[in-house]
N, C-alpha and C positions, 0 to 999 in steps of 0.2 A: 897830174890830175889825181893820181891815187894818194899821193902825198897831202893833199886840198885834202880831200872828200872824207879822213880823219877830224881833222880840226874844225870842220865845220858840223860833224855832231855833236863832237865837243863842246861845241859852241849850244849847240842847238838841245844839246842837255843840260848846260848848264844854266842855260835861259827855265828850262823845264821845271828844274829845282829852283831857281829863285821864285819862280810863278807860284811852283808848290808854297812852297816856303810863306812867301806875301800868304798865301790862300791861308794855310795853319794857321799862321798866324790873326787872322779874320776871323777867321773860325772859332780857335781858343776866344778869342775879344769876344764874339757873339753868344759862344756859351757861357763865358762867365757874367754876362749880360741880365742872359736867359735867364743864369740861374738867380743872381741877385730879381729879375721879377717875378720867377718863381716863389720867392721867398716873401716879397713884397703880398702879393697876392696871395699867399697862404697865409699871412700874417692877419690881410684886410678880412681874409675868407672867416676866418678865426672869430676874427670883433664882431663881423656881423653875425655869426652864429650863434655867440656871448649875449649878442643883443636880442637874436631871436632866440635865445633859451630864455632869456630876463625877459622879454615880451611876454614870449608862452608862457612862464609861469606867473606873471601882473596877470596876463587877463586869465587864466586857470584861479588866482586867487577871487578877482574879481567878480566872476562866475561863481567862486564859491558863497561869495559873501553875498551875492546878490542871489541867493541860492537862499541863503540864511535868512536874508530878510522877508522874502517872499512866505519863508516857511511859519517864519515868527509872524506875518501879519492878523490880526482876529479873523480876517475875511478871505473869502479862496479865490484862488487865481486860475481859471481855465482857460487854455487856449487851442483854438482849433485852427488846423492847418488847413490850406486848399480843397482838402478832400473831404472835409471833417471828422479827421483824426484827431483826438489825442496830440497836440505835440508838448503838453507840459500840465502839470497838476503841482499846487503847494498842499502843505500837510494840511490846512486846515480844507480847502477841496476836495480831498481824497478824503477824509472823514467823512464828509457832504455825499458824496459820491459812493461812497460805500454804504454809507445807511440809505440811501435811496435805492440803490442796486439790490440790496439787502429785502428791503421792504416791499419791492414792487415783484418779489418771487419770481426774478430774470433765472431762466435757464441755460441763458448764454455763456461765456468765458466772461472772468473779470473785465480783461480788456473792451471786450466786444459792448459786453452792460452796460459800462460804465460810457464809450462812446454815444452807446443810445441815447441814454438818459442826457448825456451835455447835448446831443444833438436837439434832442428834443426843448433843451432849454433856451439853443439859438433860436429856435423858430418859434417860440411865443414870445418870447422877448426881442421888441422891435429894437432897432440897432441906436442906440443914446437914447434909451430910457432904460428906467427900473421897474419893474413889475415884481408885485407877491408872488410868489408859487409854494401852496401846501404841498410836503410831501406824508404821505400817508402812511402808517405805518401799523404793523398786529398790535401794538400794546401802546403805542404814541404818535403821536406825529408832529412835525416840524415843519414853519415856515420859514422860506426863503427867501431874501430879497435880490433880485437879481438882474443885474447891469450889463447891456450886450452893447459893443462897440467893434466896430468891424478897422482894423490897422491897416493904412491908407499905406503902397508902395511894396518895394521889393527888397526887402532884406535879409541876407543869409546868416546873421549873426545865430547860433545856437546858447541855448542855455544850457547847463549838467542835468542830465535826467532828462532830457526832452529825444523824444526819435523822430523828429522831421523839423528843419529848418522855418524860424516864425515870418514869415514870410505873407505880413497883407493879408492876415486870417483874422478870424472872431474872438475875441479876449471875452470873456465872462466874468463877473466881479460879483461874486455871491456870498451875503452876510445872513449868520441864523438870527433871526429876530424874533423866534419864537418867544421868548420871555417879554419883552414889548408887546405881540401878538397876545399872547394870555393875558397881560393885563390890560390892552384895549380891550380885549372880549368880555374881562369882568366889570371893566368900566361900565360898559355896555349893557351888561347882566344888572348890574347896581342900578343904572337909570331908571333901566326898567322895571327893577325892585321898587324903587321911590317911587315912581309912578302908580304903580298896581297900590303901594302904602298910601298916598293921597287919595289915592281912588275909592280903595274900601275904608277909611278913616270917614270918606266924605259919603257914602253909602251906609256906612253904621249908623252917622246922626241922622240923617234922614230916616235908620231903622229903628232908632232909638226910640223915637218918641208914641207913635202906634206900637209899638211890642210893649210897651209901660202901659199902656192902654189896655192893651189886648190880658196883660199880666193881671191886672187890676180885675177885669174883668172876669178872667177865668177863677179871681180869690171871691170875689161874691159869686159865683154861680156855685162854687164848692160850699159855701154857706148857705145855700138853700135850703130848708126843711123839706121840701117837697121832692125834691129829686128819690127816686127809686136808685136800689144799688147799682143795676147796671148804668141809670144813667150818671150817678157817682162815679163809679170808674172810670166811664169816657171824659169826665172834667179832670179827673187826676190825672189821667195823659195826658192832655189837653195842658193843665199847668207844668207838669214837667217837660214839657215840651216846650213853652215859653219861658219857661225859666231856665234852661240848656242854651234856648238860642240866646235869651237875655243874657247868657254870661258870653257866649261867643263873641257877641257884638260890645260888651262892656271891654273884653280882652283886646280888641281893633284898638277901641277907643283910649283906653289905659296905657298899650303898649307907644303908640305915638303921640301920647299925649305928653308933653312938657312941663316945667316948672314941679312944687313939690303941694299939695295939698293941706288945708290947716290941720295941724294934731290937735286934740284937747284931750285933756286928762279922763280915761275913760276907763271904767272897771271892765276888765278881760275878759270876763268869765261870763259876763251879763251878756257880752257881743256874739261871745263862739256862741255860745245857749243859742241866742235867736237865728245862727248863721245856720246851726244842724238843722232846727225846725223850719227853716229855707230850703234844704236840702234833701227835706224828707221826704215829700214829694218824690223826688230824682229816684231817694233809698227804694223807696217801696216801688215803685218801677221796675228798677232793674232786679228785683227781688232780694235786696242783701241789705241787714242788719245794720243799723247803724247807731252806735253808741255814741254816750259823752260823757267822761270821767271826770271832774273838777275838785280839784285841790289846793285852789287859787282862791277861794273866796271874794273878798272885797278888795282885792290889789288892783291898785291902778299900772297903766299904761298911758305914755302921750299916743296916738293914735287918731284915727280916723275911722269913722265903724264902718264905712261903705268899704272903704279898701280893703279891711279886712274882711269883711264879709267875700268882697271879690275872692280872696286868698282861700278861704275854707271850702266856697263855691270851685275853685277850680282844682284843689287838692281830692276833692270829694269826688268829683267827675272824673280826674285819671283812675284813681282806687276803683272806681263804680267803672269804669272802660276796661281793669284789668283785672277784675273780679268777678267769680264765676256765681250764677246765681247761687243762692242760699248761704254763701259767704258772708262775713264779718267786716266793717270799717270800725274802727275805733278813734277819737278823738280825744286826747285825756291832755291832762295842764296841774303845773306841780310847780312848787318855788322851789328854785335851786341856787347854789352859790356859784359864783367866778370870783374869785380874789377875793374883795374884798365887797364886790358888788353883790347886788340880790338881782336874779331874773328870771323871768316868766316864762320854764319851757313849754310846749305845744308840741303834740307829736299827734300824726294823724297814720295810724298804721292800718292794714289789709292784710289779707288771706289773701292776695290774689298772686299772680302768676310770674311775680319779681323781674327784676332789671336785670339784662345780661350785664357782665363786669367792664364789657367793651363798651357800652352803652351810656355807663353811667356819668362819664365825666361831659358827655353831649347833651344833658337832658333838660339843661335848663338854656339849651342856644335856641334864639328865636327861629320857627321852622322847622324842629328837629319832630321828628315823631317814628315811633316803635312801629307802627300798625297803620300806618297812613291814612285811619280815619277821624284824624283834627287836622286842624289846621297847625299845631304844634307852637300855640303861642300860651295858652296857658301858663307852666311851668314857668316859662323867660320872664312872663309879666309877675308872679308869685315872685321871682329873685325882685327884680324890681323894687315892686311893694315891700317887701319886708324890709329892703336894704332905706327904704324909702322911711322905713318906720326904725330905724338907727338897730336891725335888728340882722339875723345870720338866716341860713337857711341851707339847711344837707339832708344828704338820702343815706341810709341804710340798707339793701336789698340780700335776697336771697332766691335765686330762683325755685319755681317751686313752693316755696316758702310764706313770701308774701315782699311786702316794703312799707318802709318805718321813712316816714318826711318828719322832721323834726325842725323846729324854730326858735329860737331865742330874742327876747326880748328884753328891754333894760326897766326893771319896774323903777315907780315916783315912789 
């Protein structure tokens, strides 16, 4: 029995070690196994990491680009989040948004202003439509035209620069159309300028023909031998008075009137002569001196004598508007050369109270006036005419001083 009971641990270990043994040997297998899917798997881990860096950076590029174009668009892009945040602005809505922020004297943080003011632009602008919005400003203002669309669902995509997810918010799409806007409004302004110009055109002829009446009237009653001086005087108002309005309403008339009137060969000197004693009336009125120099003699002009008379009448009445009483108007006319031409200068000068230097290149636009009691058509209708009679027409001033209008004419 003790002799057995050896050999059978023997046995019984040697069983132990092949078991071992099988076992190792499974073991090494499984780990060389392991490690080959280790490897596999580090491999795969690898490529898709490869893939998610080249993902990450397609859509990081994609986001940049689409970053770019937003910024490049003429029109701005707001979008509000759930909350009505802020989640994105392009450069051209952050311009938008800052001059409004700017303008409406917000005391709040950039951030904070500027979500006001988009807030406030959801809520007048109903969701797919465009409405106007002026924004008002110290020294200008801008209109807006602005597009509210509310993004239907639930998406977490972000853009670069946005701090909350666009997620089913209010998109905003706002265009400055103020340069459009300013010229609808002067469109607008111009109608209504035409209108008012048919208006009083069609009012002047209807004043036209009783003020000729009424003119007429007042040169016989100045013709009376009977009148007493004072009642004298009250006709010479009375005519300077119709002959002022008479030339207002001839300037309506002149300025809108069309086409070119006949010229005929008319001696110059003969027409100024009778235009001043038209004007005398006006002179002795306003108390200032009115001369007439002539060095023209018998020289012809092609001409129209009404239109000129218009011209000397309305040259006469600014001088007389900016001249203080007991002051000077002088009218003088002289042949001079250009090249090789001969021409009839005409200067009509004052002692009055001269054109400022910013003033002067305005003084002949229709509506323009110094002292805002004309109507400021005078002068426009005087360029007119003369240009009408193939002739020039410029100022000379000095304030203080006085002002020299001078004219050129082509003599026959």
């Amino acid at each position: 029995m003790n002799a057995a009971a050896p050999r059978d641990a023997e046995a019984i270990l040697a069983d132990a070690f092949a078991s071992f043994t099988t076992a190792a040997g499974q073991l090494e297998f499984s780990y060389r196994e392991l490690q080959k899917e280790v490897v596999r798997l580090r491999q795969e881990l690898e490529a898709r990491n490869a893939a998610l860096a080249k993902s990450l950076t397609e859509n990081q590029s994609m986001r940049m680009a689409l970053r770019r174009i937003l910024d490049s668009l003429p029109c701005g892009v707001i979008v509000l989040d759930d909350t009505g945040e802020i989640a994105f602005l392009n450069r051209e809505a952050e311009k938008q948004v800052k001059f409004s922020k700017e303008n409406a004297n917000s005391s709040s943080s950039s951030s904070r202003g500027s979500t006001k003011l988009t807030k406030l632009w959801a809520e007048v602008v109903p969701d797919g439509e465009e409405k106007e919005v002026q924004v008002a400003g110290n020294s200008e203002s801008r209109w807006l035209a602005i597009r509210s669309s509310t993004m239907p669902g639930r998406d977490t995509t972000r853009i670069s620069g946005a701090q909350s997810p666009l997620t089913g918010q209010i998109v905003l799409i706002s265009r400055d159309i103020t340069t459009q806007k300013e010229l609808q409004l002067r469109h607008e302004a111009n109608q209504h300028l035409i209108a008012l110009a048919k208006m009083s055109a069609v009012l002047a002829h209807e004043i036209r023909n009783p003020l000729g009446s009424m003119e007429l009237l007042t040169g016989l009653l100045y013709g009376c031998q009977e009148l007493n001086p004072e009642q004298r005087s009250w006709v010479e108002g009375l005519r300077a008075g119709t002959r002022s309005l008479s030339a207002t309403v001839n300037n309506v008339l002149r300025y809108h009137s069309l086409g070119v009137s006949n010229m005929l060969p008319l001696q110059l000197s003969q027409v100024l002569r009778d235009s001043v004693q038209f004007v005398q009336p006006l002179a002795k009125q306003a108390g200032i001196t009115l001369l007439f120099v002539d060095e023209l003699g018998e020289l012809q002009i092609a001409a129209n004598a009404g239109e000129l008379q218009q011209v000397v009448l309305n040259l006469a009445l600014n001088a007389f508007r900016h001249t203080a009483k007991n002051g000077t108007v002088k009218l003088s006319t002289r042949r001079e050369y250009r090249d090789s031409d001969e021409i009839a200068a005409v200067e009509i000068s004052d002692t009055g109270c001269g054109i400022r230097a910013e003033d002067v290149p305005h003084i002949f636009e229709a509506g323009f006036s110094t002292t805002g009691h004309s109507p400021g058509l005078g002068l426009a209708v005087c360029q007119k005419l003369v240009q009408q009679h193939h002739g020039t027409i410029s100022v000379t001033s000095e304030v203080g001083v006085g002002s020299t209008f001078r004219m050129e004419f082509p003599l026959l």
